[in-house]
DRENMARRO-792483 format. One record per residue: x, y, z of N, C-alpha, C, CB in turn; residue in one letter. Coordinates in nm, 3 decimals, padded with zeros to 5 digits. Glycine has a CB too. Layout:
     neast    nnorth       nup    caeast   canorth      caup     ceast    cnorth       cup    cbeast   cbnorth      cbup   r
         X         Y         Z         X         Y         Z         X         Y         Z         X         Y         Z   A
...
This chain:
     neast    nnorth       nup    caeast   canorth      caup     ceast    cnorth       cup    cbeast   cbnorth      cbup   r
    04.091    16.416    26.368    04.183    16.329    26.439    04.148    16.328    26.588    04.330    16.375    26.418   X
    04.101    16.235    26.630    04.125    16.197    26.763    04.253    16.200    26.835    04.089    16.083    26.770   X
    04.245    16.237    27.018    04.345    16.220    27.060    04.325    16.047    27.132    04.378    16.352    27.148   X
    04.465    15.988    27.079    04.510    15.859    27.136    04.445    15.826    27.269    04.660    15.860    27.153   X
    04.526    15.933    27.344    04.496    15.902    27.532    04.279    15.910    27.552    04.609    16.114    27.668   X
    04.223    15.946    27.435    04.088    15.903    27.474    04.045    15.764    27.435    03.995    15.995    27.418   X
    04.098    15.635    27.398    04.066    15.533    27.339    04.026    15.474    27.474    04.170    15.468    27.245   X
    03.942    15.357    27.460    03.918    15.202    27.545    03.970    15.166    27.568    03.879    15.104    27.530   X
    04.067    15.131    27.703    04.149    14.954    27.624    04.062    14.932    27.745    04.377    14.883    27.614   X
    04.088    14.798    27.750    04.004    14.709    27.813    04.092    14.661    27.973    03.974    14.574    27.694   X
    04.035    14.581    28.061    04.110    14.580    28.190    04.228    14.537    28.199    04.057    14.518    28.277   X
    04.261    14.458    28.094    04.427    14.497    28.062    04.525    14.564    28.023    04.464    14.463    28.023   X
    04.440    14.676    27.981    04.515    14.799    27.908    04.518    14.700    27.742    04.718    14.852    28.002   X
    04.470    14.659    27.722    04.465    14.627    27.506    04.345    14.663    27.481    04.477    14.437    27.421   X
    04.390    14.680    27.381    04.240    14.722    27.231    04.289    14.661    27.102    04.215    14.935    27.175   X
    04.213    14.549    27.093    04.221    14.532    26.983    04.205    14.576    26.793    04.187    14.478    27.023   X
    04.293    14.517    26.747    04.323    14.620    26.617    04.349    14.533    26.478    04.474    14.721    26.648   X
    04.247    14.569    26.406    04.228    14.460    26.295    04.319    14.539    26.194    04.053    14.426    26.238   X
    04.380    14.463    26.127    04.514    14.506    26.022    04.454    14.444    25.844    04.705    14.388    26.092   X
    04.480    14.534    25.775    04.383    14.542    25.663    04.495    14.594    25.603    04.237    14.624    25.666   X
    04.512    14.493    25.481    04.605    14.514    25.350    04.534    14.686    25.295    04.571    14.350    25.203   X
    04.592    14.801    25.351    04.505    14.951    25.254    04.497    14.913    25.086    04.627    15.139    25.265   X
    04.547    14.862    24.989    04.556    14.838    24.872    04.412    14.739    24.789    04.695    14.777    24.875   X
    04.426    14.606    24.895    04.368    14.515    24.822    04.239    14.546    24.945    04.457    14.350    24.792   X
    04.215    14.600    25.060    04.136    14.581    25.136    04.110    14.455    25.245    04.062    14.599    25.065   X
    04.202    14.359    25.212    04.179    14.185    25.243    04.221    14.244    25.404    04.318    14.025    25.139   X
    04.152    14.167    25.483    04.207    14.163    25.617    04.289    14.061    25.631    04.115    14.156    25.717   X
    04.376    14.115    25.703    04.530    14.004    25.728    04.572    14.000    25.883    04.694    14.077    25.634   X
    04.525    14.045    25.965    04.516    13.971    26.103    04.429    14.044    26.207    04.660    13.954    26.168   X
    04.457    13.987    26.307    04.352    14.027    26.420    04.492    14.063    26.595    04.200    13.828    26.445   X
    04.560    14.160    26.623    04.578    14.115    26.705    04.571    14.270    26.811    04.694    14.021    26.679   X
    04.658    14.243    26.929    04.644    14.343    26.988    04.718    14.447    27.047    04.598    14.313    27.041   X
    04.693    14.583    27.102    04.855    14.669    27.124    04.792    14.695    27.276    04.909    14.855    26.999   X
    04.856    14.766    27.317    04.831    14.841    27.447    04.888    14.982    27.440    04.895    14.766    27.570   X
    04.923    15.029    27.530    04.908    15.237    27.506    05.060    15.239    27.453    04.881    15.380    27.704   X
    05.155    15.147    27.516    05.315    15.153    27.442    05.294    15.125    27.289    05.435    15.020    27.509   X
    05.252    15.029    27.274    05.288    14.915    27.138    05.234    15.056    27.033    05.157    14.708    27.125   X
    05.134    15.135    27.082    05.042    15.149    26.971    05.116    15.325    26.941    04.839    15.125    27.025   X
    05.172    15.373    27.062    05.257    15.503    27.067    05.365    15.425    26.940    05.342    15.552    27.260   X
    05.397    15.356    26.973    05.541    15.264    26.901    05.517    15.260    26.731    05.545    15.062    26.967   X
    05.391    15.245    26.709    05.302    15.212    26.591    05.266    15.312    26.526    05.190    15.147    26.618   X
    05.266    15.431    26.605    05.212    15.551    26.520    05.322    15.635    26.517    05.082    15.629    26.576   X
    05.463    15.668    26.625    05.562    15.690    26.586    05.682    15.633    26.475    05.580    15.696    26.671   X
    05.683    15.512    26.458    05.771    15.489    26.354    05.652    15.437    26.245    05.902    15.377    26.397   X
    05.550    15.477    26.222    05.471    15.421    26.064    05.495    15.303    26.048    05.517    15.482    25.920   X
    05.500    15.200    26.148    05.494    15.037    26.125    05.437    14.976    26.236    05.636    14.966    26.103   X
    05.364    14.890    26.190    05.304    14.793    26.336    05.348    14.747    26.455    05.275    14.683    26.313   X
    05.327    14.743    26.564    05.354    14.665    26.686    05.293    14.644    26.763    05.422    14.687    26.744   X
    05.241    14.541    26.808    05.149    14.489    26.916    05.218    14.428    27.031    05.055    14.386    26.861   X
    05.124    14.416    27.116    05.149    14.341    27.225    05.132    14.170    27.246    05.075    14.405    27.308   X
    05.192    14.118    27.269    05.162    13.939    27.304    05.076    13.894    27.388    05.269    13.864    27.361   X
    04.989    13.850    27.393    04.987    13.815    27.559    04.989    13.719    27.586    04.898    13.846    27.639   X
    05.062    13.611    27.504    05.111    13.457    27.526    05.310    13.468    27.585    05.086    13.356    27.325   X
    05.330    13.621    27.548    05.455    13.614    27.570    05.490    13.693    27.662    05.522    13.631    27.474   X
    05.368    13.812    27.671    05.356    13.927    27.757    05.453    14.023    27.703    05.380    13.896    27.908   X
    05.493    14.087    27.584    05.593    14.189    27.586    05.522    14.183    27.395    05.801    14.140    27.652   X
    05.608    14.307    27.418    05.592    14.382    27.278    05.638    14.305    27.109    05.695    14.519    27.302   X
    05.617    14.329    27.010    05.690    14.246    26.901    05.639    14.341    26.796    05.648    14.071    26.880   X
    05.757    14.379    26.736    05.706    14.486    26.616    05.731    14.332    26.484    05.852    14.686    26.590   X
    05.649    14.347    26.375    05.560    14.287    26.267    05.708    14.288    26.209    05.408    14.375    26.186   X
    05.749    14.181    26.194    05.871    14.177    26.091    06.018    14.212    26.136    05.841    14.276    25.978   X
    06.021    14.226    26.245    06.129    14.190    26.346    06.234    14.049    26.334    06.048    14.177    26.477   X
    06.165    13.965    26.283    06.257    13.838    26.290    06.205    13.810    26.161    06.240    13.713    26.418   X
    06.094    13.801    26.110    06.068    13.716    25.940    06.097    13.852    25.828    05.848    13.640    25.910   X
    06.147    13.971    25.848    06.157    14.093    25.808    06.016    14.134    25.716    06.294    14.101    25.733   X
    05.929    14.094    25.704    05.789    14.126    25.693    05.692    14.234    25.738    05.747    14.043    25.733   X
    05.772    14.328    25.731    05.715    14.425    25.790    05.610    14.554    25.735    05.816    14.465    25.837   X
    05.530    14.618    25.796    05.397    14.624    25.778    05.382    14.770    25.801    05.312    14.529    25.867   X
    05.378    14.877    25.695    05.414    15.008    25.687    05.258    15.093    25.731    05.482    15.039    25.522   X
    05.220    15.147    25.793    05.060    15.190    25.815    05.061    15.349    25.776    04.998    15.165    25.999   X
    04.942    15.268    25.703    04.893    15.419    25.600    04.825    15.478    25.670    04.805    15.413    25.460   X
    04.736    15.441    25.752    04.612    15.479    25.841    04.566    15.388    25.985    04.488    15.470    25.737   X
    04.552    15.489    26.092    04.450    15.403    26.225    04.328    15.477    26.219    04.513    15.413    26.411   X
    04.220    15.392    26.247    04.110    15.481    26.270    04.035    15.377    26.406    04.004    15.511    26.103   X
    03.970    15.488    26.448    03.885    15.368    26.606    03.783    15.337    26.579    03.844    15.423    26.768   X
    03.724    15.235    26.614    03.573    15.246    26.604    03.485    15.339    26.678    03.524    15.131    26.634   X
    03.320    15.370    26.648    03.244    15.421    26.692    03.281    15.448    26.837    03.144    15.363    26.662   X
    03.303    15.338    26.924    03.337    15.358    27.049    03.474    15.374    27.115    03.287    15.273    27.097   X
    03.506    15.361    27.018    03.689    15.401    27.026    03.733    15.279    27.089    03.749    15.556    27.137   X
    03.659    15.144    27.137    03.758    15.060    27.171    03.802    14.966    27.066    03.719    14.995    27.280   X
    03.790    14.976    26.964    03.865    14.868    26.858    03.937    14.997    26.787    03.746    14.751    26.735   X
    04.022    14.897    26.665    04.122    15.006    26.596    04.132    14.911    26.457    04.300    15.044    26.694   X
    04.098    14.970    26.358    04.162    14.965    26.210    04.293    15.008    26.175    04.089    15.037    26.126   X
    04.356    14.937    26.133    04.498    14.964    26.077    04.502    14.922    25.903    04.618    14.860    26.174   X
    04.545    15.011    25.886    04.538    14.993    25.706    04.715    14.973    25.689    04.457    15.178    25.594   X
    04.752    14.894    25.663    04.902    14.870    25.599    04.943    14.840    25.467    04.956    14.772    25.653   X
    05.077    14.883    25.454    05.118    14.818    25.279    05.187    14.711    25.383    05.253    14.934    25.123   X
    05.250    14.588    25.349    05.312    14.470    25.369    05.441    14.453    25.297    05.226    14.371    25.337   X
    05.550    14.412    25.327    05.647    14.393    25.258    05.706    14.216    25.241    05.739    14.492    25.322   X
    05.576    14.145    25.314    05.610    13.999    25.307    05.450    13.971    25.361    05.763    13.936    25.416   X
    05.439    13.834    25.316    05.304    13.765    25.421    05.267    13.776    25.608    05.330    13.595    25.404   X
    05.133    13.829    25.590    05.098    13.877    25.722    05.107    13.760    25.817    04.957    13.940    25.725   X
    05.066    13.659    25.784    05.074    13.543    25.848    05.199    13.468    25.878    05.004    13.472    25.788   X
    05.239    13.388    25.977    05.337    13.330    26.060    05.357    13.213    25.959    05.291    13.293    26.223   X
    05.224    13.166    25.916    05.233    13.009    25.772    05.300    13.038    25.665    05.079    12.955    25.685   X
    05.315    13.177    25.625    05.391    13.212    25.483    05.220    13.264    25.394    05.502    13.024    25.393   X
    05.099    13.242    25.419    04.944    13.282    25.404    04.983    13.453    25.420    04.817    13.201    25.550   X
    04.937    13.505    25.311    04.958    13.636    25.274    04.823    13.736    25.407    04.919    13.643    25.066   X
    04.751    13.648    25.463    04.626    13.658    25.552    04.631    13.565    25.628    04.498    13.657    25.493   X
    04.601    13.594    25.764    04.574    13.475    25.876    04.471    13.420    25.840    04.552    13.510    26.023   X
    04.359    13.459    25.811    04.221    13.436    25.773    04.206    13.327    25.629    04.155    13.595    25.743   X
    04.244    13.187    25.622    04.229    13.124    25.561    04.126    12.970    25.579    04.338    13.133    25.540   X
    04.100    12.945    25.679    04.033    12.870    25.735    03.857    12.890    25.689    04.077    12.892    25.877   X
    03.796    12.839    25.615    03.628    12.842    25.619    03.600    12.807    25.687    03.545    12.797    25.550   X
    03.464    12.872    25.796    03.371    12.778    25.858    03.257    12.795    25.782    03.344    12.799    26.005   X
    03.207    12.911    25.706    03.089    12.876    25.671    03.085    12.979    25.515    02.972    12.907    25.808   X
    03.020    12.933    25.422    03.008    13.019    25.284    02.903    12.985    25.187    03.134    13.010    25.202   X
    02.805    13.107    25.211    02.687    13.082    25.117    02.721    13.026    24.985    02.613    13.208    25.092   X
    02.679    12.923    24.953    02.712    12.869    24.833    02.593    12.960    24.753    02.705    12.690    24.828   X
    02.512    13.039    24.726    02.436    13.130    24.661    02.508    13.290    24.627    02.310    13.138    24.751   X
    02.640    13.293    24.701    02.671    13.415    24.674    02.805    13.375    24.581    02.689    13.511    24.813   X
    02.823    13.471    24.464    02.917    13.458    24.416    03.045    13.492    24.475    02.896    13.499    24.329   X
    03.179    13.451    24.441    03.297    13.488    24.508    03.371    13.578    24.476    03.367    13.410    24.517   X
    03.420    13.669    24.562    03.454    13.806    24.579    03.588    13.793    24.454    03.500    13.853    24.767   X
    03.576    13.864    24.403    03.656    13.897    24.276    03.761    14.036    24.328    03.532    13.942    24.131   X
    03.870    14.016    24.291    03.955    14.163    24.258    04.087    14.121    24.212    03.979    14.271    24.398   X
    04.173    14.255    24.161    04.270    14.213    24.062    04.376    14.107    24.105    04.339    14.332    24.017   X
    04.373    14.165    24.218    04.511    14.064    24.333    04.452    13.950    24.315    04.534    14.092    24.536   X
    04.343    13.905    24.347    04.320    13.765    24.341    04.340    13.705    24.206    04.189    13.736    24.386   X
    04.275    13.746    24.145    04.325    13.692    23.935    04.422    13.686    23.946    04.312    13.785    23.780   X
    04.567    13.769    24.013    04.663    13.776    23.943    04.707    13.682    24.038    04.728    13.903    23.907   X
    04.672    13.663    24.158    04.742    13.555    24.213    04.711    13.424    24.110    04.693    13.532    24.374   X
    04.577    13.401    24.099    04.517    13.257    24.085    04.584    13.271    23.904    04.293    13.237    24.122   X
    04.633    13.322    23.830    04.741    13.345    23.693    04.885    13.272    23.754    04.774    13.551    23.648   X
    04.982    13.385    23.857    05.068    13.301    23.899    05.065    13.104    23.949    05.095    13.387    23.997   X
    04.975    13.082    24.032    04.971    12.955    24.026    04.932    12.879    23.941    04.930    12.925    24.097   X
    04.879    12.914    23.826    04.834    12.895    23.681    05.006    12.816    23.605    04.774    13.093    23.600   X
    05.039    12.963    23.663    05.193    12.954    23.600    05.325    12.825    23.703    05.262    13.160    23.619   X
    05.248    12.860    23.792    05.382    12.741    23.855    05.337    12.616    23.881    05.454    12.779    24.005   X
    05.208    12.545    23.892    05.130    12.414    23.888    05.119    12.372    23.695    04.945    12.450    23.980   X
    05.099    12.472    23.624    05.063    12.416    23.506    04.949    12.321    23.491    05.165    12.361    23.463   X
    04.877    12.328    23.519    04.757    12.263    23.535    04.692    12.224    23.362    04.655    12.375    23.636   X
    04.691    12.104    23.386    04.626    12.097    23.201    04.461    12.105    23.197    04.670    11.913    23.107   X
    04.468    12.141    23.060    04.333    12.158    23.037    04.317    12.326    23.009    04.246    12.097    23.170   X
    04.414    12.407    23.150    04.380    12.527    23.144    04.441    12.607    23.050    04.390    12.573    23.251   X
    04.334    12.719    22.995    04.399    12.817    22.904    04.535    12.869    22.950    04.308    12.934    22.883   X
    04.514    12.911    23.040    04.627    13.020    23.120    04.777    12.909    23.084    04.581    13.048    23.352   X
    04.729    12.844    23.127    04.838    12.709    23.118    04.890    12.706    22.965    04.753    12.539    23.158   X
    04.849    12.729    22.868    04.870    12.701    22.723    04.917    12.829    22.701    04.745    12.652    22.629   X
    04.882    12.950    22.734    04.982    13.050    22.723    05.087    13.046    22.772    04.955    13.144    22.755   X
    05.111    12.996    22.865    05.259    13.018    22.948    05.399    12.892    22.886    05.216    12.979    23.155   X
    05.244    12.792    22.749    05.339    12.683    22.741    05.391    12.744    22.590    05.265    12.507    22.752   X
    05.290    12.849    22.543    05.364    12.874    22.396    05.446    12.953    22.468    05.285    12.947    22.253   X
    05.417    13.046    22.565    05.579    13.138    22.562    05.509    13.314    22.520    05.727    13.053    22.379   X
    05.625    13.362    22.534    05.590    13.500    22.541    05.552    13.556    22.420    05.689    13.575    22.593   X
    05.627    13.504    22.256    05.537    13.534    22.202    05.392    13.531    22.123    05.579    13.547    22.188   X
    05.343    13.471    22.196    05.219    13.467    22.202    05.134    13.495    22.286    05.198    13.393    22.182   X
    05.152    13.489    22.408    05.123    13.611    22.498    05.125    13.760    22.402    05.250    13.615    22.627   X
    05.260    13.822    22.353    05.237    13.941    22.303    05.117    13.937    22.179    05.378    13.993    22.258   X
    05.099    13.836    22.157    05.018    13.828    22.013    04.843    13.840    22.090    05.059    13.632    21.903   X
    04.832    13.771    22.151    04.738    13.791    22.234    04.711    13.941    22.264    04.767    13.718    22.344   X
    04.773    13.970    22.365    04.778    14.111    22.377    04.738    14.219    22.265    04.902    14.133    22.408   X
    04.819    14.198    22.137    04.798    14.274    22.028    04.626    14.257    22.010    04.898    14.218    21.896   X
    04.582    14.135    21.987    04.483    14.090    21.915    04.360    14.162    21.996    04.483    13.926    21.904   X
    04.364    14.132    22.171    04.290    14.183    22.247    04.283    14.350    22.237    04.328    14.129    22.366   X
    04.379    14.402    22.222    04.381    14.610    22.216    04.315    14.622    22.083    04.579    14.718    22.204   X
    04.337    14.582    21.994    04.273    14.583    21.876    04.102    14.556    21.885    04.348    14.476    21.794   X
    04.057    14.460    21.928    03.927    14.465    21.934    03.847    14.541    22.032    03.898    14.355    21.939   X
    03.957    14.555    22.158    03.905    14.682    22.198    03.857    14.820    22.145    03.973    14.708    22.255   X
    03.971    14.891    22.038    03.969    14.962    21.975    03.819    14.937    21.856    04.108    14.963    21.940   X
    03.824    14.835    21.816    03.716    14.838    21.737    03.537    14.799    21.783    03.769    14.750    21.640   X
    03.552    14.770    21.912    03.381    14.766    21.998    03.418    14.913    22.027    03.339    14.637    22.177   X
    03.529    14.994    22.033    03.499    15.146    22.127    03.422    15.210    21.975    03.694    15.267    22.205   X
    03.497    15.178    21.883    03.468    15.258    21.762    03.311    15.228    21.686    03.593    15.222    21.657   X
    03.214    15.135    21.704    03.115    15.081    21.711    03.032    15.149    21.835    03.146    14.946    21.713   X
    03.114    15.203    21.946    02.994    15.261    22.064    02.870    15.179    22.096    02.924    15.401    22.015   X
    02.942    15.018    22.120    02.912    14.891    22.203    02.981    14.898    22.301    02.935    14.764    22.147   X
    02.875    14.895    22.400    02.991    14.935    22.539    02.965    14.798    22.627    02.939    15.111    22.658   X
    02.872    14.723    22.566    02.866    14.562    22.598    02.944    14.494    22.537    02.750    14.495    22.573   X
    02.984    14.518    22.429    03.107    14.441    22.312    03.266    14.498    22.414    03.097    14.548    22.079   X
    03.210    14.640    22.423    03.412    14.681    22.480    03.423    14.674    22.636    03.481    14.888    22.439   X
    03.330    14.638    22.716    03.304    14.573    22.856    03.366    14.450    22.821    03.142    14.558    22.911   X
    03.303    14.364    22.717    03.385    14.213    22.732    03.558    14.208    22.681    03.291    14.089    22.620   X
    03.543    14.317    22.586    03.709    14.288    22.495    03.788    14.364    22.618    03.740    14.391    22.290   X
    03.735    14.489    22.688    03.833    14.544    22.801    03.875    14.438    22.941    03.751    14.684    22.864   X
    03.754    14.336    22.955    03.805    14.255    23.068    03.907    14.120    22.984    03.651    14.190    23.168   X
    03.883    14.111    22.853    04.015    14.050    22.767    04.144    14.097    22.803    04.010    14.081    22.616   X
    04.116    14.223    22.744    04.270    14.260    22.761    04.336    14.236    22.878    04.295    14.393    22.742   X
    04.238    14.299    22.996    04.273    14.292    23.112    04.365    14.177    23.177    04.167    14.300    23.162   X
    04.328    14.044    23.094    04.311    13.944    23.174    04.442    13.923    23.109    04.182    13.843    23.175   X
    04.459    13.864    22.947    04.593    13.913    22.888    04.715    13.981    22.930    04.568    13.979    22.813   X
    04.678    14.103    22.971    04.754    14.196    23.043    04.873    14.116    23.181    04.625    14.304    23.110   X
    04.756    14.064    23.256    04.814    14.013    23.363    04.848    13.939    23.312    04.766    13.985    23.466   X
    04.834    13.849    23.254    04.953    13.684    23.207    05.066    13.765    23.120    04.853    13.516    23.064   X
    05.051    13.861    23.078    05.170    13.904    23.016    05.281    13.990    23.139    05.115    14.008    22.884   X
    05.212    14.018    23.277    05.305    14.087    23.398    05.367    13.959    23.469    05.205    14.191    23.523   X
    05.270    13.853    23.442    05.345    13.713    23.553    05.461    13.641    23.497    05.232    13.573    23.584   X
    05.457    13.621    23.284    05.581    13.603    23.249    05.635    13.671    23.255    05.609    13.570    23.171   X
    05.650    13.805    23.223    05.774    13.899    23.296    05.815    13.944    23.396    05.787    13.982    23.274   X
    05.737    13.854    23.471    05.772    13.871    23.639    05.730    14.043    23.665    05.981    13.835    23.680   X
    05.664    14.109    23.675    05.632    14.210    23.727    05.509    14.204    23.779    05.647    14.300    23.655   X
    05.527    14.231    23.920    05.422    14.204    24.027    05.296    14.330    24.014    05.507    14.209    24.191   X
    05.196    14.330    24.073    05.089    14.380    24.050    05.072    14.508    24.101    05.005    14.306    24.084   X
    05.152    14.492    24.232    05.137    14.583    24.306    05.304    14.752    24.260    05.135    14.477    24.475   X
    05.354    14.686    24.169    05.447    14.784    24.103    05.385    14.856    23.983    05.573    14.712    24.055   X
    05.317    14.802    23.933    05.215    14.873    23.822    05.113    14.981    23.918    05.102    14.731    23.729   X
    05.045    14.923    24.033    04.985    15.008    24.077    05.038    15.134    24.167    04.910    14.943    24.124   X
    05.169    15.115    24.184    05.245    15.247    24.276    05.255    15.290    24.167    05.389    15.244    24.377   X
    05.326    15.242    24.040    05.308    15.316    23.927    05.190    15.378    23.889    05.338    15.251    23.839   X
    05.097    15.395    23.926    04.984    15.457    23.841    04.944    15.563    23.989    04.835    15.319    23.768   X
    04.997    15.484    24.136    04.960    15.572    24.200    05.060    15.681    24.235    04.908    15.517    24.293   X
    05.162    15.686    24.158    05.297    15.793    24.161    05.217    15.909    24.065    05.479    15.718    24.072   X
    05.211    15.850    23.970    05.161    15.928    23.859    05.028    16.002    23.891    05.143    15.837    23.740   X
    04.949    15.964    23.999    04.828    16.054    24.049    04.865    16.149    24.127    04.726    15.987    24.123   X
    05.019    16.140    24.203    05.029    16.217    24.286    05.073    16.327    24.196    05.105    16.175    24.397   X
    05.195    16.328    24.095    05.235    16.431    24.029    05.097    16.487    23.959    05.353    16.389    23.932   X
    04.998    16.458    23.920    04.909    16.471    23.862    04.823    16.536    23.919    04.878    16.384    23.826   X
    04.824    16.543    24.058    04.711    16.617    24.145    04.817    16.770    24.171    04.657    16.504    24.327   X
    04.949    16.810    24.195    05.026    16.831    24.207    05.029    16.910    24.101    05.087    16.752    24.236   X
    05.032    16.858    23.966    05.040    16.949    23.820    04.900    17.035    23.841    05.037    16.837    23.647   X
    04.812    16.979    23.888    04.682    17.095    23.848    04.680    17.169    23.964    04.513    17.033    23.818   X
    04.727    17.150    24.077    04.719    17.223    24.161    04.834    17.339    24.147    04.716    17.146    24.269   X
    04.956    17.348    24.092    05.061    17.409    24.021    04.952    17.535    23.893    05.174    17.252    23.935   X
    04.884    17.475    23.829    04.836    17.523    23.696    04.719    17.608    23.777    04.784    17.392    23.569   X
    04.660    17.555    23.879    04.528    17.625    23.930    04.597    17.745    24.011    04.419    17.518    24.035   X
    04.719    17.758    24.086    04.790    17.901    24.131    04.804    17.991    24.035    04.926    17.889    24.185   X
    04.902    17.943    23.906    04.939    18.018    23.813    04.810    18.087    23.757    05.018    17.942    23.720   X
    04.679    18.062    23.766    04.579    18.105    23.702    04.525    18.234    23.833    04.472    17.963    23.657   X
């Protein structure tokens, strides 16, 4: 751990500090603190920067209640920039954009596009509220849940039977089935993505916790 009072700021007293969803990794804004905002930021475990269109302080969710819990700061190499890793409790952005960063200027059309679960499960939800024809996702949500569960069934099952075969190219494809299943079966029941994963990350903590319990007793 670094001490604070050795950072950069620059001839205005700011250092800028890039804010990064800790979960999904996505960067969700760009802005800046000065030596108050950022004391302010590391004493109460939530964001606050400085304006300098307004000149004064504004903690993240103050007025849109969106506020932005920080797991981690770290500085750069030279200590004048700052990473902030946050959980979010609403969209980072002022548009209702879960990320400021929505705008393209430029994208190798040769590279494929960055994949992760948040994004599927977003691009499932709007699946679900556009209804878009043509699309599969769309035809599940139009039979209804049970078939979704039937799905589900059908997908664990063939999982089970590429594992039992020790095709791990057969249970690579039936595991990203299920997977995918899975999530259309959390968006009709409305359970968000990120509650499954505190769930699994609750359960690591008791879990690190149980062996560390079992490794004394020994």
């Amino acid at each position: 751990m670094i001490d604070p009072t050795s950072l950069k700021f620059d001839a205005n007293g700011l250092i800028p500090a890039v804010v990064q969803d800790h979960d999904s990794k996505e960067v969700l804004t760009v802005a800046y603190m000065n030596r108050e905002s950022l004391a302010i930021t590391l004493s109460e475990k939530r964001t606050c920067f400085y304006s300098r269109s307004r000149n004064k302080l504004w903690r993240k969710g103050e007025e849109s209640g969106h506020v932005q819990h920080v797991v981690s700061v770290t500085a750069d190499c030279d200590g004048d920039a700052l990473l902030v890793e946050v959980r979010k409790d609403g969209p980072a952005c002022h548009t209702g954009r879960e990320s400021c960063f929505f705008n393209p200027v430029f994208a190798d059309p040769g590279q494929p596009p960055a994949f992760s679960l948040q994004g599927l499960y977003a691009l499932i939800l709007g699946r679900k509220a556009a209804m878009p024809a043509g699309s599969y996702t769309t035809y599940l949500f139009e039979k209804g849940l049970e078939k979704i569960l039937k799905k589900v069934g059908e997908e664990s099952a063939e999982v089970l039977i590429a594992a039992m075969k020790a095709d791990n190219d057969e249970l690579t494809y039936e595991l990203a089935d299920l997977c995918y299943h899975a999530l259309v079966l959390m968006a009709e029941a409305g359970v968000p993505l990120k509650r499954v994963s505190d769930e699994l990350a609750a359960r690591h903590i008791i879990d690190k916790k149980t062996k560390q319990e079992t490794q004394k007793s020994k």
